[in-house]
ROZA-93929 format. One line per 3 residues: number of its first residue (from 0); their letters; for each residue x negated, y negated, z of C-alpha. Coordinates in nm, 4 decimals, decimal comma. Example, Ala and Ser with C-alpha at 12.3 -4.5 7.8 and 13.67 -1.06 7.14 Angstrom:
REM ROZA-93929
0 = as = -1,2300/0,4500/0,7800 ~ -1,3670/0,1060/0,7140
REM end
This chain:
REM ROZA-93929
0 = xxx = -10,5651/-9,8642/8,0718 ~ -10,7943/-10,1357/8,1092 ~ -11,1040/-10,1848/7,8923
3 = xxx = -11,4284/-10,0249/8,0536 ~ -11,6887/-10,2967/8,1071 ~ -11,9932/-10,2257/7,9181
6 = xxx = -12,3160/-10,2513/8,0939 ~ -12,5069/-10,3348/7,8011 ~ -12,3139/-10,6405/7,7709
9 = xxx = -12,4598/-10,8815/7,9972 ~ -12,7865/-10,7865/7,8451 ~ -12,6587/-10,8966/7,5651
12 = xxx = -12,5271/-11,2275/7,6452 ~ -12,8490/-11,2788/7,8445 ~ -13,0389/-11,3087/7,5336
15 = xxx = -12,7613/-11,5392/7,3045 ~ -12,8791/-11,8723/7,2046 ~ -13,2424/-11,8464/7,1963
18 = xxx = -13,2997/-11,8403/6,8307 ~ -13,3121/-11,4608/6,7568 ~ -13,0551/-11,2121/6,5879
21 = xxx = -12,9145/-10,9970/6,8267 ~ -12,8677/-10,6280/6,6335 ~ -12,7017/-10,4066/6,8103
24 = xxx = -12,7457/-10,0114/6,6371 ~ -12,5126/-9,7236/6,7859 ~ -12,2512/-9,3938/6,6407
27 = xxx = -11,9687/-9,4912/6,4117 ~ -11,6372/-9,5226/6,6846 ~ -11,8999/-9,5860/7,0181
30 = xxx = -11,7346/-9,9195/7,0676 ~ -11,9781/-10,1493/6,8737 ~ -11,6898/-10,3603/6,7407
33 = xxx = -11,5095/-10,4064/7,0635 ~ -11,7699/-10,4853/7,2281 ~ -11,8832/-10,7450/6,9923
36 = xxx = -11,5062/-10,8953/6,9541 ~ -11,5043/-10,8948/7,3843 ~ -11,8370/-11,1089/7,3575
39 = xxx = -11,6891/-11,3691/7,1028 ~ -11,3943/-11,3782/7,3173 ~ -11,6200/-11,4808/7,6172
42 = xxx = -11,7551/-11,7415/7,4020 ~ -11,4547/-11,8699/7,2565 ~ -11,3410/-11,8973/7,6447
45 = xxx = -11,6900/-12,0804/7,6428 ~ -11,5888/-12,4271/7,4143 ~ -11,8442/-12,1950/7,1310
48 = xxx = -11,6547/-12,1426/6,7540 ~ -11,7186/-11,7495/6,6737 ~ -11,6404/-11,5833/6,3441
51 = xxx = -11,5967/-11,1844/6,3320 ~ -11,6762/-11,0095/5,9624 ~ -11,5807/-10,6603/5,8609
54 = xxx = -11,9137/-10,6007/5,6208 ~ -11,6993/-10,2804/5,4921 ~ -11,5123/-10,4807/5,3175
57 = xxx = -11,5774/-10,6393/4,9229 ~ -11,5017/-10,9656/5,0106 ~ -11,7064/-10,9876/5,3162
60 = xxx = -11,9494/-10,8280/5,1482 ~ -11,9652/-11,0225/4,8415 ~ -11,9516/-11,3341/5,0036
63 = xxx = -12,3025/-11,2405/5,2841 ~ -12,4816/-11,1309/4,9800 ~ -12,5494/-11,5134/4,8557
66 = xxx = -12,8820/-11,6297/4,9651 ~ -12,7755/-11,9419/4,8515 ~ -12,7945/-12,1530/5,2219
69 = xxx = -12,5111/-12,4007/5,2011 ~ -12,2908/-12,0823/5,0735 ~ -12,3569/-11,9037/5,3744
72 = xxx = -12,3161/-12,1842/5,5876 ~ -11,9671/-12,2746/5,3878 ~ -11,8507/-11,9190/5,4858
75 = xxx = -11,9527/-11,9119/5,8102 ~ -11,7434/-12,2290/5,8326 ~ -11,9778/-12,4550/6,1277
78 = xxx = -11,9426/-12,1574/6,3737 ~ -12,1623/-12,1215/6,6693 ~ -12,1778/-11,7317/6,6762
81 = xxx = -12,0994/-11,4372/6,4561 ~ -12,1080/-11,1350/6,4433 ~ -12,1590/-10,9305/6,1266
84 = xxx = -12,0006/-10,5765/6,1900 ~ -12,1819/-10,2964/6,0260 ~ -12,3955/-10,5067/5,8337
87 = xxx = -12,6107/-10,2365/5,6771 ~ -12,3454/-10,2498/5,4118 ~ -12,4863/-10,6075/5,3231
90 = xxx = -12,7300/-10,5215/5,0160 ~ -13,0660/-10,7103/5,1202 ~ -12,9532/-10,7970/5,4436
93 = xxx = -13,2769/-10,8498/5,6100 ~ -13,2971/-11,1448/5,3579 ~ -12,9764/-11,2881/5,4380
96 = xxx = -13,0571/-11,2996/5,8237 ~ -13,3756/-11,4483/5,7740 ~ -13,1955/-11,7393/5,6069
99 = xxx = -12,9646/-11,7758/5,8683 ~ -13,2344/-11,7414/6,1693 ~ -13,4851/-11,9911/5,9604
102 = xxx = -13,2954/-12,2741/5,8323 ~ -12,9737/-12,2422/6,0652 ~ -13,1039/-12,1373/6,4146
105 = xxx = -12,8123/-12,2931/6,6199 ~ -12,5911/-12,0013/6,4864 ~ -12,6077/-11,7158/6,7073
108 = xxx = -12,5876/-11,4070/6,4733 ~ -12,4756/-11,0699/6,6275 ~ -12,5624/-10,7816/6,3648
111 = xxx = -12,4155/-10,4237/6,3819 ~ -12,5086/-10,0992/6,2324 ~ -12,3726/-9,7382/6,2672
114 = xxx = -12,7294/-9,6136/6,0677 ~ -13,0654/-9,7025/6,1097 ~ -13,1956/-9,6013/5,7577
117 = xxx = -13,0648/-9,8973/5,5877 ~ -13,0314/-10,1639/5,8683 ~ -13,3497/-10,1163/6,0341
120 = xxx = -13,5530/-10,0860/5,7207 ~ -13,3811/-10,3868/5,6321 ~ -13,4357/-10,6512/5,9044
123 = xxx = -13,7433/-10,4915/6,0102 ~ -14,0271/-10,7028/5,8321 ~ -13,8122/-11,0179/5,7419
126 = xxx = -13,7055/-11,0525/6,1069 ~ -14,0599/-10,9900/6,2412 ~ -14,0148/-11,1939/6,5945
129 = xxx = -13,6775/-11,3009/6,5246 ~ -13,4784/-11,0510/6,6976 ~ -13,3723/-10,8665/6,9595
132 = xxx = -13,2305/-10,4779/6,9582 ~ -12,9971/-10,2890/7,1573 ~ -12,8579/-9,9646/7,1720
135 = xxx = -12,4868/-9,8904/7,2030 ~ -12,4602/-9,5000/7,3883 ~ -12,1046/-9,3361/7,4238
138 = xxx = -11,9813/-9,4246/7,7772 ~ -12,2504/-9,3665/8,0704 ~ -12,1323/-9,2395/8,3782
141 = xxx = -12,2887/-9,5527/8,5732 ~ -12,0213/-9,7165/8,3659 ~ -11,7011/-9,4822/8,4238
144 = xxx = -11,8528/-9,4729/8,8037 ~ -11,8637/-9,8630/8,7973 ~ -11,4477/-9,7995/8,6640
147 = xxx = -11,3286/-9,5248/8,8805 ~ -11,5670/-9,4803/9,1630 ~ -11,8172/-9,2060/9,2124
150 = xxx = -11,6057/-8,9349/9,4056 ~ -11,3360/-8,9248/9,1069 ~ -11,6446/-8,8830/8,8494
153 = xxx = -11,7739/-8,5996/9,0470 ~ -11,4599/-8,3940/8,9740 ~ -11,4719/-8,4992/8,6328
156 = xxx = -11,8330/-8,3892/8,5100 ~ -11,6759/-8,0352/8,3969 ~ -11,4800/-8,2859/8,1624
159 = xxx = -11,7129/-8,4825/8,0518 ~ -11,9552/-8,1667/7,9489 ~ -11,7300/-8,0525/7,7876
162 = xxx = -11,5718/-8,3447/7,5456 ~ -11,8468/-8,6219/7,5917 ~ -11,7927/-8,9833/7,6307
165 = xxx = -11,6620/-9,1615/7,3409 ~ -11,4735/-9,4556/7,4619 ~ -11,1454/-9,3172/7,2823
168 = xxx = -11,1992/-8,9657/7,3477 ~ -11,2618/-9,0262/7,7533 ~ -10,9209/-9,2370/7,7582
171 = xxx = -10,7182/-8,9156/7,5913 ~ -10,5901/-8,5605/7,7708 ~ -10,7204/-8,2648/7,6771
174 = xxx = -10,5747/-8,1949/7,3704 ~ -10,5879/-8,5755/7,2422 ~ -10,9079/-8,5245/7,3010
177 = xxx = -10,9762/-8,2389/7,0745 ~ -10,7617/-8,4115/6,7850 ~ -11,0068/-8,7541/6,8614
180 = xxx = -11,3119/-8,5557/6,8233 ~ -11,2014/-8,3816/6,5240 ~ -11,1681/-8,6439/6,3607
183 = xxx = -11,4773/-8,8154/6,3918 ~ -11,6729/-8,5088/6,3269 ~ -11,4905/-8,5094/6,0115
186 = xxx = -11,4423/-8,8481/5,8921 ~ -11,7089/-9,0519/6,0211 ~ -11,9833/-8,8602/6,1363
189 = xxx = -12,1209/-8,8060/5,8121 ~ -12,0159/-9,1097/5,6187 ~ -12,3808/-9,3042/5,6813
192 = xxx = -12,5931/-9,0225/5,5477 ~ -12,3548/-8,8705/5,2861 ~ -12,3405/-9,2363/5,1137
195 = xxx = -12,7129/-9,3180/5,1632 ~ -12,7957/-8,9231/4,9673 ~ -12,5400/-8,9729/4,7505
198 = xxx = -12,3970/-8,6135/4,8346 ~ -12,0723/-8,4340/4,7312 ~ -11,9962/-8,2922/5,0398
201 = xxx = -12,1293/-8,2355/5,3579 ~ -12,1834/-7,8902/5,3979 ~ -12,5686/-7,8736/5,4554
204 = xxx = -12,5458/-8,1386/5,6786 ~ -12,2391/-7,9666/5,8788 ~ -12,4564/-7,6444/5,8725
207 = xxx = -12,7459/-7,8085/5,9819 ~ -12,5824/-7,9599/6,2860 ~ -12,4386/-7,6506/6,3651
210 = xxx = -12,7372/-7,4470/6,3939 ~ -12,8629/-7,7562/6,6224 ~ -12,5914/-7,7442/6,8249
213 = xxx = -12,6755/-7,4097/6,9102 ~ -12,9894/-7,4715/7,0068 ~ -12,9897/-7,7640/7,2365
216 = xxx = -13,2528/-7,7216/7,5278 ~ -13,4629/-7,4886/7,3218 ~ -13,7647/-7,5665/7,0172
219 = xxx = -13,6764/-7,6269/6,6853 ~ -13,8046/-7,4663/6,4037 ~ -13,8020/-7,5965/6,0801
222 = xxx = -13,9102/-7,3602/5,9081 ~ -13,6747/-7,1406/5,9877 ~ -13,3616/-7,3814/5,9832
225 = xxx = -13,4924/-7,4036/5,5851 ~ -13,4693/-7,0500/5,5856 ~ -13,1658/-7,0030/5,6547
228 = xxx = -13,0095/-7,3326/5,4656 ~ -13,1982/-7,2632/5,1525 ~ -13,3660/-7,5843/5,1516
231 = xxx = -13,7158/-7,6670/5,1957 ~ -13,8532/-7,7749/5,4993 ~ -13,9211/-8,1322/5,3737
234 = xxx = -13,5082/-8,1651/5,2838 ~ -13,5021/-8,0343/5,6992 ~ -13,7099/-8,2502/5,7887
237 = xxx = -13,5552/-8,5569/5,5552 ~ -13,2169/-8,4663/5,7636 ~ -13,2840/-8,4388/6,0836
240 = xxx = -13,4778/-8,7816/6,0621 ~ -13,1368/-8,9590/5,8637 ~ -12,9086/-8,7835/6,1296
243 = xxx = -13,1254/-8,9360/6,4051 ~ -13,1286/-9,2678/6,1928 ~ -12,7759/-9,2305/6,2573
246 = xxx = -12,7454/-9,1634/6,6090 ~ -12,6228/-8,8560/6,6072 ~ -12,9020/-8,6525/6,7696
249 = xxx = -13,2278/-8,7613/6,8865 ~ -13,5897/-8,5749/6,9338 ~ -13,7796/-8,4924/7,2387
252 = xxx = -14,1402/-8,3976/7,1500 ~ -14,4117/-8,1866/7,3423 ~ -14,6437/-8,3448/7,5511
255 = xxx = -14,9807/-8,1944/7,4965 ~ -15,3161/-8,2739/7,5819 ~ -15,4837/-7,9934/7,4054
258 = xxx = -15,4665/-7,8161/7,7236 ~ -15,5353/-7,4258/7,6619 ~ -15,2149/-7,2464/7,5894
261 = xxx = -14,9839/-7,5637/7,5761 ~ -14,7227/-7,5910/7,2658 ~ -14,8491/-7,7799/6,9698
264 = xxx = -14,7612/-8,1468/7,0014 ~ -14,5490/-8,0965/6,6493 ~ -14,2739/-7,8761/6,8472
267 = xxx = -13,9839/-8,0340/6,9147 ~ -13,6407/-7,9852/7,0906 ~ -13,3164/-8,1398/6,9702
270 = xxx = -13,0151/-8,3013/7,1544 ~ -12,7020/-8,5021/7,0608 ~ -12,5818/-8,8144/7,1454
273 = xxx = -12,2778/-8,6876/7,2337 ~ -12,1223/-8,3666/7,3865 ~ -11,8034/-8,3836/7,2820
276 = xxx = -11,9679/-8,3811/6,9322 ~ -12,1778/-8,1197/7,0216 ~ -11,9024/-7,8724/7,1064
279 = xxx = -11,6899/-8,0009/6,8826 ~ -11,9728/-7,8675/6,5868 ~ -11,9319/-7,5125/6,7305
282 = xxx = -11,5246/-7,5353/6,8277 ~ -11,5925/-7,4660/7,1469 ~ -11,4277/-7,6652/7,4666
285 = xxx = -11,4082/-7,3662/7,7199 ~ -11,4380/-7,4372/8,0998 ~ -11,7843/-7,4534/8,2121
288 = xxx = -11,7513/-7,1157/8,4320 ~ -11,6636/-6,8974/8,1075 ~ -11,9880/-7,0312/7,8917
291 = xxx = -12,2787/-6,9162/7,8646 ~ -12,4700/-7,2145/7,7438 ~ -12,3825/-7,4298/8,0659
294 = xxx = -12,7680/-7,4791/8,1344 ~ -12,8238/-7,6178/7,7509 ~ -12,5172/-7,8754/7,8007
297 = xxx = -12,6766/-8,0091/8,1275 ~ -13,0060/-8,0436/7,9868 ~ -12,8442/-8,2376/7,7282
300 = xxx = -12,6351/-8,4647/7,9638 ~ -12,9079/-8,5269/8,1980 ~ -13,1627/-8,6020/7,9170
303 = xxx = -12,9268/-8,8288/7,7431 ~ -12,7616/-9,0608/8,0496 ~ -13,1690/-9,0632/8,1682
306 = xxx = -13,2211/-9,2601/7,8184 ~ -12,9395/-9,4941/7,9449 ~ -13,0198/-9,5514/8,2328
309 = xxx = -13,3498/-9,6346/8,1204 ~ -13,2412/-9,9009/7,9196 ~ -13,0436/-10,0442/8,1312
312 = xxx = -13,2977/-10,0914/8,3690 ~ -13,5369/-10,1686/8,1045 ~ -13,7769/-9,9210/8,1366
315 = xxx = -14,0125/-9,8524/7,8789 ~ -14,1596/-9,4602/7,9290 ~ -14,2684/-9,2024/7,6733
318 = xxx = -14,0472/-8,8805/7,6849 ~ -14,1520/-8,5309/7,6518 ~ -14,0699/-8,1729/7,7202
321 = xxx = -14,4113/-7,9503/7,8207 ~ -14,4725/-7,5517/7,7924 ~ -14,7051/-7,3085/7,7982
324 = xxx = -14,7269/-6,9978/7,5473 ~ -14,7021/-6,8224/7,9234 ~ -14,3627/-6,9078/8,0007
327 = xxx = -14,3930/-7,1857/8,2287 ~ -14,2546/-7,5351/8,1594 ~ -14,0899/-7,8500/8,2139
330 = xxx = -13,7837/-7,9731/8,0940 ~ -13,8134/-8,3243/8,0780 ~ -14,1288/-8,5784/8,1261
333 = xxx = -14,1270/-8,9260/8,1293 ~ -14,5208/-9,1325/8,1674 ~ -14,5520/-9,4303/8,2582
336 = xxx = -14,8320/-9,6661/8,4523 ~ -15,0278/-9,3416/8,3724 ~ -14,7506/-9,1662/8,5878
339 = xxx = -14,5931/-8,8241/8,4545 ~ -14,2657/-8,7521/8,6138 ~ -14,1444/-8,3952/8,5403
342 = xxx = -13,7769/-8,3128/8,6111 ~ -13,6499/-7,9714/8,6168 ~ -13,2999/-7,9346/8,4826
345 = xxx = -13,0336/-7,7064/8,6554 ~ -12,6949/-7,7081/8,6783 ~ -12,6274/-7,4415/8,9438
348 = xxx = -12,7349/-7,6211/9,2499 ~ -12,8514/-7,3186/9,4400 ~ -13,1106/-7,2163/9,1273
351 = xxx = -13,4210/-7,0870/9,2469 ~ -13,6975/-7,2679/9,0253 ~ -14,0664/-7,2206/9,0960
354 = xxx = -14,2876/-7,5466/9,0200 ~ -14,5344/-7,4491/8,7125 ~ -14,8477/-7,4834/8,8670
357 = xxx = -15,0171/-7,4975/8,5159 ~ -14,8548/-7,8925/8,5198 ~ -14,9213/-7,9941/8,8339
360 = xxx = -15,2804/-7,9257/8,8298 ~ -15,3645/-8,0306/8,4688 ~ -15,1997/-8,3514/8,4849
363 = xxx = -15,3439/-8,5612/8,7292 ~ -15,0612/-8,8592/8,9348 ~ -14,8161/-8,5904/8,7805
366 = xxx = -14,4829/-8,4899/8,9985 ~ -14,2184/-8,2406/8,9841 ~ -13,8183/-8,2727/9,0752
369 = xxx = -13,5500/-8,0943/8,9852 ~ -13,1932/-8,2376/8,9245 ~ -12,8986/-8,0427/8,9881
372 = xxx = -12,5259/-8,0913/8,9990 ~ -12,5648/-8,1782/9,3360 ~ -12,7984/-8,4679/9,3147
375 = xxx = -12,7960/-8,5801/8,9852 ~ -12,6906/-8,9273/9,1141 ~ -13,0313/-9,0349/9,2212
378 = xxx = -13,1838/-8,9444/8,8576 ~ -12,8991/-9,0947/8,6367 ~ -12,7616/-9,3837/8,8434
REM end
């Protein structure tokens, strides 16, 4: 099977060459290093000298944590580009790129990271104005449309609800794919946060993400995920932020405008990156017509290929979810230009939804759609 072109990678390549580190941030097994290799390969094809380094490993390491410049110009050996493949691994990292950025600018330097918490804190301050950040999702159905075409996608949404996107997980049957996503649930998913705590085993974390996973599309409380951990609410809270440092999940907070009766600005909902991990969490991969938490998965999906699509298009909104201590809400909000777009979320086309008035009125330039299996092209693609 051929490789699935990456939209994210013309972005990418747009912004080579101009004198700022490209870091590119996404899950352990997303396709961060074949992505990366596929760009070097262009460039090689280009006349351009590129360099790949595994940062996992001691001699790599060793070598990148020199600030010494000629060293680090030695061992990248006069090469145009390079990319430095989870680099959070590099102790004081930020320092080392800042080196390479400030005295060597005609390197191109592509940076990787499966975490966050130790790459971002990194490079943040030292690369003030020197770089430029992307995002790596699992596969976005604009892409496997792009691949396939739109019809053969169409039949395959049950599919992809139910096992996700991973690059190597899409590519497998059924069964391949449940032995794919076993696997990274148990050998990589934790690795980032279990080395950065320093913890034994994983079994708060793997708790944790279990009670998450079964409540996707609804508000989080921490108090009483610390309740039933046995952990305070700051270790809960400590989590959830590493596990969204690592791309596993990520947070969609209340809009509130201290509107009577709206949800406190502090409540949040909680989704995953990936569905396959999701239902891989809970061990369950049943068809979509013998579940019962269809409508949480397609919240999720929509929710998460919206975030692609936005940056793919480059569109810079702030998200939200909205409610009411009355019942009504919305599912998902995005403002912008002092626009707020509400989307209701529902799977079964023939839903019957009534528009929460409450919204409409308080929120002035504010609009209301709902996206259903049936036209869910026009929101995600």
């Amino acid at each position: 099977m051929s490789l699935i072109e990456r939209n994210i990678k013309s972005q990418i390549e747009s912004e080579l060459y101009k004198g700022k580190v490209i870091v590119l941030y996404g899950l352990r097994r997303v396709g961060k290093t074949t992505l990366s290799k596929q760009i070097l390969e262009n460039q090689e094809q280009l006349g351009k000298k590129a360099k790949y380094f595994n940062c996992e490993m001691f001699s790599i390491k060793q070598s990148l944590e020199s600030n010494n410049e000629q060293e680090l110009k030695r061992f990248f050996d006069d090469a145009d580009i390079v990319v430095l493949d989870e680099a959070q691994n590099i102790q004081n990292i930020g320092l080392t790129l800042k080196i390479i950025a400030d005295t060597y600018p005609e390197i191109q330097v592509i940076a990787t990271g499966s975490s966050s918490f130790d790459l971002a804190n990194e490079v943040g301050e030292p690369l003030v104005g020197r770089k430029r950040e992307f995002i790596l999702y699992p596969l976005s159905v604009k892409e496997l449309i792009d691949y396939k075409g739109y019809s053969d996608i169409v039949s395959e949404l049950d599919i992809i609800l139910r096992y996700g996107t991973y690059p190597s997980v899409y590519i497998n049957s059924e069964n391949g794919a449940r032995v794919e996503l076993e696997e990274i649930a148990s050998s990589y998913l934790y690795k980032d946060i279990l080395v950065f705590e320093r913890l034994k085993n994983s079994n708060i974390v793997l708790n944790l993400l279990q009670m998450l996973a079964l409540q996707v599309g609804s508000e989080v409380s921490y108090n009483e995920l610390s309740k039933k951990l046995g952990i305070s609410i700051h270790t809960v809270e400590k989590y959830i932020d590493l596990l969204e440092k690592c791309f596993i999940i990520f947070t969609l907070r209340a809009l509130s405008r201290n509107i009577r009766n709206e949800v406190s600005r502090k409540s949040k909902k909680i989704y995953f990156y990936d569905l396959g991990i999701r239902n891989a969490l809970i061990q369950n991969f049943n068809p979509l017509n013998i579940r019962n938490d269809v409508g949480a998965l397609w919240e999720n999906f929509c929710i998460l290929e919206r975030l692609k699509y936005n940056q793919l298009n480059q569109r810079f909104v702030n998200k939200y979810f909205w409610r009411i201590h009355s019942g009504q809400e919305v599912d998902y909000i995005e403002e912008h230009s002092g626009l707020f777009e509400g989307f209701e979320l529902k799977y079964n086309k023939d839903a019957k939804f009534k528009p929460p008035t409450n919204f409409l009125e308080k929120y002035e330039n504010s609009s209301l759609k709902v996206v259903n299996s049936n036209n869910w092209y026009e929101f995600l693609i």
